[in-house]
DSSP file (Angstrom, degrees, kcal/mol; ACC not computed):
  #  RESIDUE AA STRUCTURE BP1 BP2  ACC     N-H-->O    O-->H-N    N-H-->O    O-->H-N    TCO  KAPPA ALPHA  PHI   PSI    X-CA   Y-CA   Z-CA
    1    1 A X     >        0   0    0      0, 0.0     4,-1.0     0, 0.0     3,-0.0   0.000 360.0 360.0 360.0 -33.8   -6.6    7.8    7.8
    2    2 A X  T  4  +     0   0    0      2,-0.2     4,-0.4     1,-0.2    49,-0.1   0.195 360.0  57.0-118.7  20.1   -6.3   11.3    7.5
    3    3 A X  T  > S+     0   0    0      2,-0.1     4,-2.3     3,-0.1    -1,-0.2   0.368 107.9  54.9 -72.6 -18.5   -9.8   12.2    7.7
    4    4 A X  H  > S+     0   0    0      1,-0.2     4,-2.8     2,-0.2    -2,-0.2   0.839 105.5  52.9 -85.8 -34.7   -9.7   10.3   11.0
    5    5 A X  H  X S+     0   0    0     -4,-1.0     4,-0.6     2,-0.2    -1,-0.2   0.717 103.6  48.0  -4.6 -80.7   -7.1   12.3   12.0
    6    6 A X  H >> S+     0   0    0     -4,-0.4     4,-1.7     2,-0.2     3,-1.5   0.956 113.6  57.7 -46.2 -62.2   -8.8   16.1   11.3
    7    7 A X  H 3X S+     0   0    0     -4,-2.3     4,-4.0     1,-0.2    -2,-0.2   0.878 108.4  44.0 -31.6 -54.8  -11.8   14.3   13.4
    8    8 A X  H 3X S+     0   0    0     -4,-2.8     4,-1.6     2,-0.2    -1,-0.2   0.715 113.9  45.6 -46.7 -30.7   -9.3   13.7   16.1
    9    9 A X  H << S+     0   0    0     -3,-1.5     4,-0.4    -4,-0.6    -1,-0.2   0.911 116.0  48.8 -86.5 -57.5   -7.6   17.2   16.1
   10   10 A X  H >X S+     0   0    0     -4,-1.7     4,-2.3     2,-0.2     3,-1.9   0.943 115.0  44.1 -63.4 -50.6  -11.3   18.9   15.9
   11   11 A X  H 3X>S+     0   0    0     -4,-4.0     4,-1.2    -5,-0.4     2,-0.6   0.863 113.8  54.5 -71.8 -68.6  -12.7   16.5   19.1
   12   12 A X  H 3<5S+     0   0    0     -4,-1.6    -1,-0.3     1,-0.2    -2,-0.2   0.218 104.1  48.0 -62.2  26.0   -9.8   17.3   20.5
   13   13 A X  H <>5S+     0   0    0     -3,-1.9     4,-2.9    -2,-0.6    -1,-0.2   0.735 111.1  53.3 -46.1 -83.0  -10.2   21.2   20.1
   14   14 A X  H  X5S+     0   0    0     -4,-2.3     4,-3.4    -3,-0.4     5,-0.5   0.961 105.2  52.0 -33.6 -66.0  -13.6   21.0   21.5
   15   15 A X  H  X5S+     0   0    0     -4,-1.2     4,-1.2    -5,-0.3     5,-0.2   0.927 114.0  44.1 -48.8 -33.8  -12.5   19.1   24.6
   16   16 A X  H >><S+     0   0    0     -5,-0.5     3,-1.3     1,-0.2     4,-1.0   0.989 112.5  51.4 -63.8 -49.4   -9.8   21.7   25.3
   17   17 A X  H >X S+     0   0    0     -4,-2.9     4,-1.8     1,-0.3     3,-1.2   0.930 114.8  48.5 -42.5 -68.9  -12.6   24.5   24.4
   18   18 A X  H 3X S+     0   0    0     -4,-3.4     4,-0.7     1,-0.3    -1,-0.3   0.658 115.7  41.4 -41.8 -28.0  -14.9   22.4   27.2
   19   19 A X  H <X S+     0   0    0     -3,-1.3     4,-0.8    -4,-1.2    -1,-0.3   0.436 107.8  53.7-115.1  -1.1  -12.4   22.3   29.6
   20   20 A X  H << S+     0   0    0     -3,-1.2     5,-0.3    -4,-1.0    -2,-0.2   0.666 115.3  47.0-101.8 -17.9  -10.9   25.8   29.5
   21   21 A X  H  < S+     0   0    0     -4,-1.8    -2,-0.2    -5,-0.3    -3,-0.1   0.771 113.5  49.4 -95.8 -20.8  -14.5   27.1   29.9
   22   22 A X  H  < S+     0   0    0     -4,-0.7     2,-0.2    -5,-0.3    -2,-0.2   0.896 112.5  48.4 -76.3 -29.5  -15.1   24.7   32.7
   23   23 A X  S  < S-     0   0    0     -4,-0.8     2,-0.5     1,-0.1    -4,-0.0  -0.557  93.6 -93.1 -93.1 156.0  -11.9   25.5   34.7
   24   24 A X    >   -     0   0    0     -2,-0.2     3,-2.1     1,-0.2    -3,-0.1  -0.699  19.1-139.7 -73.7 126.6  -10.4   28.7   35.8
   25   25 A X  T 3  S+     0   0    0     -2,-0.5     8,-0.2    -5,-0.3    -1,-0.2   0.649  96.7  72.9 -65.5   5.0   -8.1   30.2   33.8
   26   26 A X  T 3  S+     0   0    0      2,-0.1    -1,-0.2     0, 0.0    -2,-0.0   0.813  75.3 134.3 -56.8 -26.0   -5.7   31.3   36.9
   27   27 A X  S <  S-     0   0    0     -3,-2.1    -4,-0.0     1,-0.2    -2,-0.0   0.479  74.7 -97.3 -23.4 162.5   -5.0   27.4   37.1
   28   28 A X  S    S+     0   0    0      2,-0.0    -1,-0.2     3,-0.0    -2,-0.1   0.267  72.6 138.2 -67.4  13.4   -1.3   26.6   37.4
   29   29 A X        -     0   0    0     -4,-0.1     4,-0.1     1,-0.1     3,-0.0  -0.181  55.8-139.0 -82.1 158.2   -0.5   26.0   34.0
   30   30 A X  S    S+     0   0    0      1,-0.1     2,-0.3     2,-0.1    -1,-0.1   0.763  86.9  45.5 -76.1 -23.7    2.7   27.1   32.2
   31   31 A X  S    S-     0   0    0      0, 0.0     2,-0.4     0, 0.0    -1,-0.1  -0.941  88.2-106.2-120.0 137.6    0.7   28.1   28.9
   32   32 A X    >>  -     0   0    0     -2,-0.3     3,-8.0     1,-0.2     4,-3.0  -0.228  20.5-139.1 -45.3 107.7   -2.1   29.7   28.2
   33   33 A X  H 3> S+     0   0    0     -2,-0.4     4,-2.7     1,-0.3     5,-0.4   0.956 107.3  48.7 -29.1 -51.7   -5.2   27.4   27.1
   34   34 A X  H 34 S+     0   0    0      1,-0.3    -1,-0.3     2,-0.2     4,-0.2   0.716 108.6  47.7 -75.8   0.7   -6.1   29.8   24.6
   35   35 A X  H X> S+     0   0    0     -3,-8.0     4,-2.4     2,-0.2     3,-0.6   0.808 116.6  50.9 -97.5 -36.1   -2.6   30.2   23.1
   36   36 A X  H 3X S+     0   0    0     -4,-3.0     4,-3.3     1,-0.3     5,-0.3   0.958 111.4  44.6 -47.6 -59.3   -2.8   26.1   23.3
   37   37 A X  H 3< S+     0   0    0     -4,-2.7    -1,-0.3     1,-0.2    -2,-0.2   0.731 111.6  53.3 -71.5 -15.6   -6.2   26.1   21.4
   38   38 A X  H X> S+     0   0    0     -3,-0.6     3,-1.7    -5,-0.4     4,-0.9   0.984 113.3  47.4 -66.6 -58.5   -4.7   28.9   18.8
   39   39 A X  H >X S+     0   0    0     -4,-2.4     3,-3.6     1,-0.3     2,-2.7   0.993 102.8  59.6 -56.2 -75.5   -1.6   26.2   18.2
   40   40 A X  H 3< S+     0   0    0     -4,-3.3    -1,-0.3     1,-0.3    -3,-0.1   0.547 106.8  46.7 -71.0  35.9   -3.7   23.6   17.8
   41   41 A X  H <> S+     0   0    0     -2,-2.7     4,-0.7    -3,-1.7    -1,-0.3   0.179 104.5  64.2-132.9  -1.4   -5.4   25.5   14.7
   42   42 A X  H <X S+     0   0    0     -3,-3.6     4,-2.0    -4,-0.9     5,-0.3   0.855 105.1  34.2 -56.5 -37.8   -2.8   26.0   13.7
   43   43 A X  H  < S+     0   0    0     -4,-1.8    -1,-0.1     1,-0.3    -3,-0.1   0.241 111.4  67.5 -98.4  25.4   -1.7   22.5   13.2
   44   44 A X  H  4 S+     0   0    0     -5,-0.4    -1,-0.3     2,-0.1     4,-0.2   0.607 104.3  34.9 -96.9  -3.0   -4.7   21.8   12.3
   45   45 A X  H >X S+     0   0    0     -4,-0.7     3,-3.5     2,-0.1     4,-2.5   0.981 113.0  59.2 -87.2 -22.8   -4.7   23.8    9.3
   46   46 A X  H >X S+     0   0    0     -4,-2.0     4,-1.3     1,-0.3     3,-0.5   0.966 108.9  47.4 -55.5 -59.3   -0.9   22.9    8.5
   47   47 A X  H 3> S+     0   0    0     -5,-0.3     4,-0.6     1,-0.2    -1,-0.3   0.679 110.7  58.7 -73.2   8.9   -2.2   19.0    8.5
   48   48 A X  H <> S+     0   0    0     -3,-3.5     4,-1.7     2,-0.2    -2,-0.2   0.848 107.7  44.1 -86.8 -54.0   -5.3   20.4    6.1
   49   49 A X  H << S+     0   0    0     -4,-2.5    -2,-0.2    -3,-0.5    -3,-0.2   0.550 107.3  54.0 -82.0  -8.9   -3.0   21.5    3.8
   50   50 A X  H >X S+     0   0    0     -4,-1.3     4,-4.1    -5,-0.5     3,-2.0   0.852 105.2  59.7 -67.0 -50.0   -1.0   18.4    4.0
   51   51 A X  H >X S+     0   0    0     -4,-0.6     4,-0.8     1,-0.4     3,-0.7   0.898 111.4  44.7 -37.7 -73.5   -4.4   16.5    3.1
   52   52 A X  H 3< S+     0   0    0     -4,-1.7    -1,-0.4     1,-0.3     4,-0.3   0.312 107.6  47.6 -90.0  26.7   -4.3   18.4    0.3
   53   53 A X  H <> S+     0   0    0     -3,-2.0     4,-0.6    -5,-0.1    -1,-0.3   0.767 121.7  42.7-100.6 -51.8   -0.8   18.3   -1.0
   54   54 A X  H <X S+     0   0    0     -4,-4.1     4,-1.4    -3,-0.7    -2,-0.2   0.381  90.1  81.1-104.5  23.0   -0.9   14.1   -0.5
   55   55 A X  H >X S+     0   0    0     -4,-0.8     3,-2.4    -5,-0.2     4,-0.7   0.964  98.1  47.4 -51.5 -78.7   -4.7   13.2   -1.9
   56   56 A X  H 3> S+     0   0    0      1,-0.3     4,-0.7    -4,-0.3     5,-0.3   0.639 115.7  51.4 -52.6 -55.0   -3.1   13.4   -5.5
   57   57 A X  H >X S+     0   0    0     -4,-0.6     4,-0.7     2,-0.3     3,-0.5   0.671 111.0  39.4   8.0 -75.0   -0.4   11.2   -4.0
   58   58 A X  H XX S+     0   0    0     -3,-2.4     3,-2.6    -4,-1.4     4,-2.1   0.999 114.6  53.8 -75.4 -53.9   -2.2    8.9   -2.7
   59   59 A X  H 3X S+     0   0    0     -4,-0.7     4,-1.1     1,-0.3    -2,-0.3   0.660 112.6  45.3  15.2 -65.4   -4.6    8.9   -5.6
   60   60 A X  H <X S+     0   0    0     -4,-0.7     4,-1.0    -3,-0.5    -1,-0.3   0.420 108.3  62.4-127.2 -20.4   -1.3    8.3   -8.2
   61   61 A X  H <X S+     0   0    0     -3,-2.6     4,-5.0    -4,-0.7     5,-0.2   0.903 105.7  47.7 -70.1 -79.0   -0.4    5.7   -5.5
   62   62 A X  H  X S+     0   0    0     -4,-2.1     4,-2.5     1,-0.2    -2,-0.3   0.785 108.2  48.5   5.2 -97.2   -3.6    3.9   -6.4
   63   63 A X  H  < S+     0   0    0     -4,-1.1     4,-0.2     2,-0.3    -1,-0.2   0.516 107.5  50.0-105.6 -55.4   -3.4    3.9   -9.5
   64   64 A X  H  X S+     0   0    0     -4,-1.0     4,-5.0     2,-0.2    -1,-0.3   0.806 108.1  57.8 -52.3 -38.5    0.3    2.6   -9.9
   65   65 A X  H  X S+     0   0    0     -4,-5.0     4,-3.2     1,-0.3     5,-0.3   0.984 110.6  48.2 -65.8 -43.9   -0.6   -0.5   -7.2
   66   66 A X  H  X S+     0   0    0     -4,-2.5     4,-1.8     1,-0.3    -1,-0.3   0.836 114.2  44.5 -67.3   6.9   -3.5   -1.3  -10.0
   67   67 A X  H  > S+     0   0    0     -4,-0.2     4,-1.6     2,-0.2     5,-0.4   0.813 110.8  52.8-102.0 -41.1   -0.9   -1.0  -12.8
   68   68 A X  H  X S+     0   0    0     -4,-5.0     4,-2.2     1,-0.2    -1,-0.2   0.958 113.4  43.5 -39.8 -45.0    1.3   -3.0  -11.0
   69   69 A X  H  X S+     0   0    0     -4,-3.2     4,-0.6     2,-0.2     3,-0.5   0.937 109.7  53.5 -75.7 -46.5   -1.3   -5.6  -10.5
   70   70 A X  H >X S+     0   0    0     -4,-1.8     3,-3.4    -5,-0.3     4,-1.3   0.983 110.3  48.3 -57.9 -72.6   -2.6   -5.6  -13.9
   71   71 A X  H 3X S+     0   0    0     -4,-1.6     4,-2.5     1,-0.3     5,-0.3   0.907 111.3  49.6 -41.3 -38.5    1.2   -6.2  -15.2
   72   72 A X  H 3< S+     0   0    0     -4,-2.2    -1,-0.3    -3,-0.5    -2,-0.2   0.634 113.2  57.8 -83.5  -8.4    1.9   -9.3  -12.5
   73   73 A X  H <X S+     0   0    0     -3,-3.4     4,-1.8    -4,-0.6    -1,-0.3   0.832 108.2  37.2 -42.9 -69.0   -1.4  -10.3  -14.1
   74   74 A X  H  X S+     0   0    0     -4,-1.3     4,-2.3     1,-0.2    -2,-0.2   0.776 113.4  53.7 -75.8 -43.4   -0.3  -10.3  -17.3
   75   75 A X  H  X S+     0   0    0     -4,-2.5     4,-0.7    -5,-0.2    -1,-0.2   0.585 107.6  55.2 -42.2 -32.3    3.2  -11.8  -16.5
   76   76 A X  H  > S+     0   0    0     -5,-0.3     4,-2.3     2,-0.2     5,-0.3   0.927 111.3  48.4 -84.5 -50.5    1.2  -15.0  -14.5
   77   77 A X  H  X S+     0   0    0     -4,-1.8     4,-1.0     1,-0.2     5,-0.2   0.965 112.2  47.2 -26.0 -76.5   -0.8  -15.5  -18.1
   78   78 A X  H  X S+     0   0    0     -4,-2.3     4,-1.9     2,-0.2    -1,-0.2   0.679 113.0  44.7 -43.8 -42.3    2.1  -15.4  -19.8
   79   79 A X  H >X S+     0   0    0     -4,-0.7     4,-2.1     2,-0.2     3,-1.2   0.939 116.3  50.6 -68.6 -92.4    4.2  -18.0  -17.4
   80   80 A X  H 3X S+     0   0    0     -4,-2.3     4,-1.1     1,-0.3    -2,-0.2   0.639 108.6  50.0 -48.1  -1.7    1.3  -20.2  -17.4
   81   81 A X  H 3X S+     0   0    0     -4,-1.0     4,-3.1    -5,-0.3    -1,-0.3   0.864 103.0  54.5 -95.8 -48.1    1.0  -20.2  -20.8
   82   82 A X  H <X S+     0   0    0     -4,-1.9     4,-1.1    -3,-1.2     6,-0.3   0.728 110.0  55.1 -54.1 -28.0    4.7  -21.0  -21.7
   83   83 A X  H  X>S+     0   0    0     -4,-2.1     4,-2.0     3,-0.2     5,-0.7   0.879 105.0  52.9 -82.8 -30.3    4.1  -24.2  -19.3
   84   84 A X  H  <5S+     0   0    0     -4,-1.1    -2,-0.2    -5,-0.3    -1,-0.1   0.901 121.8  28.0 -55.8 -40.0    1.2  -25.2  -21.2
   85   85 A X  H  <5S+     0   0    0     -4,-3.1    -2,-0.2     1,-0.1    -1,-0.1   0.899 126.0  41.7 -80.3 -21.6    3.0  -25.1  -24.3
   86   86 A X  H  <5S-     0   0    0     -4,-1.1    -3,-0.2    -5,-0.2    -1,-0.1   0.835 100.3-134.1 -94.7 -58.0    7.0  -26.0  -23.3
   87   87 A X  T  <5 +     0   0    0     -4,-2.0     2,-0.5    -5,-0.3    -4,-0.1   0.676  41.4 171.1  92.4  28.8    5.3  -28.8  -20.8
   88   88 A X      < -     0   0    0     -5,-0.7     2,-0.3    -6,-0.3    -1,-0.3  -0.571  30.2-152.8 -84.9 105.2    7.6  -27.5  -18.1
   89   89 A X        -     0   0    0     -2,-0.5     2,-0.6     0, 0.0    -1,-0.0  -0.775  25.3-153.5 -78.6 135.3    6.5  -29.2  -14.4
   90   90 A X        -     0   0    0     -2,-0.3    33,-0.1    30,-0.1     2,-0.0  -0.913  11.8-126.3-113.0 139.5    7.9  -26.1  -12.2
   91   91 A X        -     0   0    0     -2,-0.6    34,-0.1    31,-0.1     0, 0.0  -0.469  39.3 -66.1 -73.7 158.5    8.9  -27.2   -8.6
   92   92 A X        -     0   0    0      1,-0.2     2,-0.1    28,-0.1    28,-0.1   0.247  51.8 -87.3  -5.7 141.0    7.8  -25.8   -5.8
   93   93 A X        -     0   0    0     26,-0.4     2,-0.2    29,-0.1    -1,-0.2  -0.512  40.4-134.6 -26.4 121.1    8.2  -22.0   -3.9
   94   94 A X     >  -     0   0    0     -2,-0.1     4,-1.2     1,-0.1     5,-0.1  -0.657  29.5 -99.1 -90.7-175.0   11.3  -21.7   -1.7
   95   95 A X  T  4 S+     0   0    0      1,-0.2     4,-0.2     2,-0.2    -1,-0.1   0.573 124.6  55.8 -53.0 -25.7   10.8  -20.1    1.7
   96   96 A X  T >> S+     0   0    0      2,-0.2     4,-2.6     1,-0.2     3,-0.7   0.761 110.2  41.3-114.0 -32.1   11.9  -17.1    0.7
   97   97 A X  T 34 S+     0   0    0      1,-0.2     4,-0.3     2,-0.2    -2,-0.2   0.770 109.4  63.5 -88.1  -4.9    9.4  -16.6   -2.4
   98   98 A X  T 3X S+     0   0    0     -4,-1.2     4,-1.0     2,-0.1    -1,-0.2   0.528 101.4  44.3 -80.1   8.6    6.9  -17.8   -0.5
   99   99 A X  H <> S+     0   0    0     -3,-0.7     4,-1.8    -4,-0.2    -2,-0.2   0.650 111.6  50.5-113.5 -19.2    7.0  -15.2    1.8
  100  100 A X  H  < S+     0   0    0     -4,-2.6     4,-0.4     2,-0.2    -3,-0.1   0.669 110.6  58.2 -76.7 -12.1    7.3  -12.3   -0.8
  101  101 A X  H  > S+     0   0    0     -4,-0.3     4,-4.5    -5,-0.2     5,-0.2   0.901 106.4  42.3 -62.3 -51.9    4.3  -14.2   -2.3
  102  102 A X  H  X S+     0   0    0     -4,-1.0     4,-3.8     1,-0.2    -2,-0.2   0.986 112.3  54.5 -58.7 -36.2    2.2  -13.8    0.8
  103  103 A X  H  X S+     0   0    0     -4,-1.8     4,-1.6     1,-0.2    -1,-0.2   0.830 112.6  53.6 -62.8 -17.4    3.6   -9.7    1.3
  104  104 A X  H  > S+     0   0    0     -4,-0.4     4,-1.9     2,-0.2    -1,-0.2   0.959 106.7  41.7 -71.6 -53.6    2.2   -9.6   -2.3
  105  105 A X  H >< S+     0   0    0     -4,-4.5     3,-2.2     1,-0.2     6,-0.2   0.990 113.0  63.4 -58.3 -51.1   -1.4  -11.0   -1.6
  106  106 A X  H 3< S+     0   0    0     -4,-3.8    -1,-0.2     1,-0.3    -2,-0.2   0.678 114.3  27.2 -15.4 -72.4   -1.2   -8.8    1.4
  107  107 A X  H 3< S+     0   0    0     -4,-1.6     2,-0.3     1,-0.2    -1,-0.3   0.333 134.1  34.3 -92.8  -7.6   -1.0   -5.9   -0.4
  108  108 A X    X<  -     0   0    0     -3,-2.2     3,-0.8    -4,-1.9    -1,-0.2  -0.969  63.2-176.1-129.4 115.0   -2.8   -7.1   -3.6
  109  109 A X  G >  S+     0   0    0     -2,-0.3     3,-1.0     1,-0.2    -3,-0.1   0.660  78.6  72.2 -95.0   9.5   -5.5   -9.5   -2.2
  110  110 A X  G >  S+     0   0    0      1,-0.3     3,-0.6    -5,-0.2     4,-0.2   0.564  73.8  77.3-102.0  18.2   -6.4  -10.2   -6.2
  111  111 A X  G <  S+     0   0    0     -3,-0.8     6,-0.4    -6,-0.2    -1,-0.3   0.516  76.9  83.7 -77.0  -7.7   -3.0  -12.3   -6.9
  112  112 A X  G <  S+     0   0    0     -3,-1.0    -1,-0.1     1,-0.2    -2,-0.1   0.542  85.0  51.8 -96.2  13.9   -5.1  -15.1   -5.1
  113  113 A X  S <  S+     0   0    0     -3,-0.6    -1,-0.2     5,-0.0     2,-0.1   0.426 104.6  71.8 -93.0  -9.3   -6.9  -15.9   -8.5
  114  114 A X  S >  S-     0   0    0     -4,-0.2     3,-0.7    -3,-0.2     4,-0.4  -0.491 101.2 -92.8-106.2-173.5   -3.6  -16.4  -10.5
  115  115 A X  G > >S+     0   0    0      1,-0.2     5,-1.4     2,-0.2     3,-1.1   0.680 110.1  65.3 -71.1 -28.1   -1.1  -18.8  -10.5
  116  116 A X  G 3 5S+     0   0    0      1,-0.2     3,-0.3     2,-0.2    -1,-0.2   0.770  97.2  57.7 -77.2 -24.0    1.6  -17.0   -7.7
  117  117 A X  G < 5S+     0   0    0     -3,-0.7    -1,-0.2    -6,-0.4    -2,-0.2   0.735 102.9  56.1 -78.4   0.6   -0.8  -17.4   -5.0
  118  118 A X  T < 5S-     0   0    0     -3,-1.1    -2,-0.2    -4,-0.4    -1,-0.2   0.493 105.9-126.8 -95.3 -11.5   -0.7  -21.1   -5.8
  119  119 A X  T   5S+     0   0    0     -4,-0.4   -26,-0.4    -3,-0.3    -3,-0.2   0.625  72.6 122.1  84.6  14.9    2.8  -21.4   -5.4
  120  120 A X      < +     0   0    0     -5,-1.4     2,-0.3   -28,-0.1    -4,-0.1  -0.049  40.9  99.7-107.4  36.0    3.4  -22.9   -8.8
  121  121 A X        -     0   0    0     -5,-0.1     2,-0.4    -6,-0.1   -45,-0.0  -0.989  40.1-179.4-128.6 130.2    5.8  -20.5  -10.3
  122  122 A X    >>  -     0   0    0     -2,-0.3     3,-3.2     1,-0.1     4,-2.5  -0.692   5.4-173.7-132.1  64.8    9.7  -21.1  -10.5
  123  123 A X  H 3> S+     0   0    0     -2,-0.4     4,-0.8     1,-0.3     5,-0.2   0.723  83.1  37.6 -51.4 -15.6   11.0  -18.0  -12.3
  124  124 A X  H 34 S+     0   0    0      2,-0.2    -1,-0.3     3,-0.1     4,-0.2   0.303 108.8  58.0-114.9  18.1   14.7  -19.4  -12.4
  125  125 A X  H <> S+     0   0    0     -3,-3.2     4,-1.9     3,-0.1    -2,-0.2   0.538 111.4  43.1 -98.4 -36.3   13.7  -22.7  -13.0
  126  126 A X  H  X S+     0   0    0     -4,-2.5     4,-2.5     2,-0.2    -2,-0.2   0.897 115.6  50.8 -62.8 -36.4   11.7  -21.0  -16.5
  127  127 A X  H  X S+     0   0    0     -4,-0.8     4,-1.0    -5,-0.4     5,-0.2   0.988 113.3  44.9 -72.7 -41.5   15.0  -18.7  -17.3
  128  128 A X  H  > S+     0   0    0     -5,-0.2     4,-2.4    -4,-0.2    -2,-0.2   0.961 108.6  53.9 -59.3 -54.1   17.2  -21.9  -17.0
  129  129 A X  H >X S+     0   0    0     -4,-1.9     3,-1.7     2,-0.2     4,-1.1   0.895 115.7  43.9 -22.8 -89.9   14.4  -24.0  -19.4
  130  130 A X  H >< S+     0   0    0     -4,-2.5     3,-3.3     1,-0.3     2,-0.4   0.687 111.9  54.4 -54.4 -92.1   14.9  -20.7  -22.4
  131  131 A X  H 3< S+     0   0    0     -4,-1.0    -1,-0.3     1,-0.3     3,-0.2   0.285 107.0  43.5 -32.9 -39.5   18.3  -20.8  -22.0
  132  132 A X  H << S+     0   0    0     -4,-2.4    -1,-0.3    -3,-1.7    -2,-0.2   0.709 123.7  39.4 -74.8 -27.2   18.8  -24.8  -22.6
  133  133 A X  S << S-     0   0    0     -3,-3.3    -2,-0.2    -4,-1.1    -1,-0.2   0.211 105.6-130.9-113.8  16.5   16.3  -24.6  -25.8
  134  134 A X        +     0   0    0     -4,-0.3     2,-0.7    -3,-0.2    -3,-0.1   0.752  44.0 177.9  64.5  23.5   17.8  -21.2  -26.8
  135  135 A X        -     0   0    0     -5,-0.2     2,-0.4    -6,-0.1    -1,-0.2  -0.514  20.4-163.2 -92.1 129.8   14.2  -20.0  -27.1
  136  136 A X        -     0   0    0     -2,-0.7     2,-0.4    -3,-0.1    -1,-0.1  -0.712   7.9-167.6 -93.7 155.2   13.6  -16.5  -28.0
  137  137 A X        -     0   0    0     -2,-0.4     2,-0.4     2,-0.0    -2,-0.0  -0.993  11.9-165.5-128.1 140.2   10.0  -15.0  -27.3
  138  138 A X        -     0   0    0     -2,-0.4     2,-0.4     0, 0.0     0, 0.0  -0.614  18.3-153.2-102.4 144.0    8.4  -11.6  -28.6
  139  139 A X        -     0   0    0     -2,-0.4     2,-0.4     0, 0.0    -2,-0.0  -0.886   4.0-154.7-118.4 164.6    5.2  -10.8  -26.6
  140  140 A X              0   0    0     -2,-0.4     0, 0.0     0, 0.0     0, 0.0  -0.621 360.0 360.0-135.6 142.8    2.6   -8.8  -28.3
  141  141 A X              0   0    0     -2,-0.4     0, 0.0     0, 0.0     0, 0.0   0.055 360.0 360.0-102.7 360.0    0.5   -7.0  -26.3
């Protein structure tokens, strides 16, 4: 996105360039072309040095979504594993967790191997379940 960006700022550059050599500068305009084409290197280095202030950013952005995913990963195991063993039938997704399920796949399209993109997870139906059998659980990682 913000390589597409610089492209733009440089074609448009040129085109000004193109068009200030094609026209006269007496034109009527209120500014000078060439103080325009100075401003706009200016912002273009000011958004250059933005690039490089929010690469690590996005980078570290990255890098969090896959740790995110990895954890909701681990969490889906873990659920589905506690229904094998408990025998727990979980009801359905309401409307409103199925639509933070879909903003999820959106944004992770590899929740649609695990068990929340199937719609077969009832996190308060599971908390209610411990709570009636008093079961505590450790995880291990």
């Amino acid at each position: 996105m913000l390589q597409k960006a610089d492209s733009d700022l440089g074609y448009i550059q040129y085109r000004l360039e193109c068009e200030i050599k094609t026209n006269h500068p007496d034109s009527a305009v209120e500014k000078n072309p060439v103080t325009l084409l100075k401003e706009l290197s200016a912002i273009k280095s000011r958004y250059q040095t933005l690039y490089a202030h929010f690469k690590p950013i996005a980078s570290e952005q990255k890098e969090t979504k896959s740790r995110i995913y990895t954890t909701l990963n681990k969490t889906m195991a873990m659920i589905q594993e506690l229904q094998k063993h408990t025998d727990v039938e979980l009801s359905s997704l309401t409307e409103e967790e199925k639509t933070v399920t879909e903003q999820l796949k959106s944004h992770m399209p590899h929740l649609r191997r695990s068990g929340i993109a199937k719609g077969n997870c009832n996190y308060e139906e599971i908390n209610s379940r411990e709570k009636q059998e008093d079961v505590s659980l450790t995880v291990h990682e």
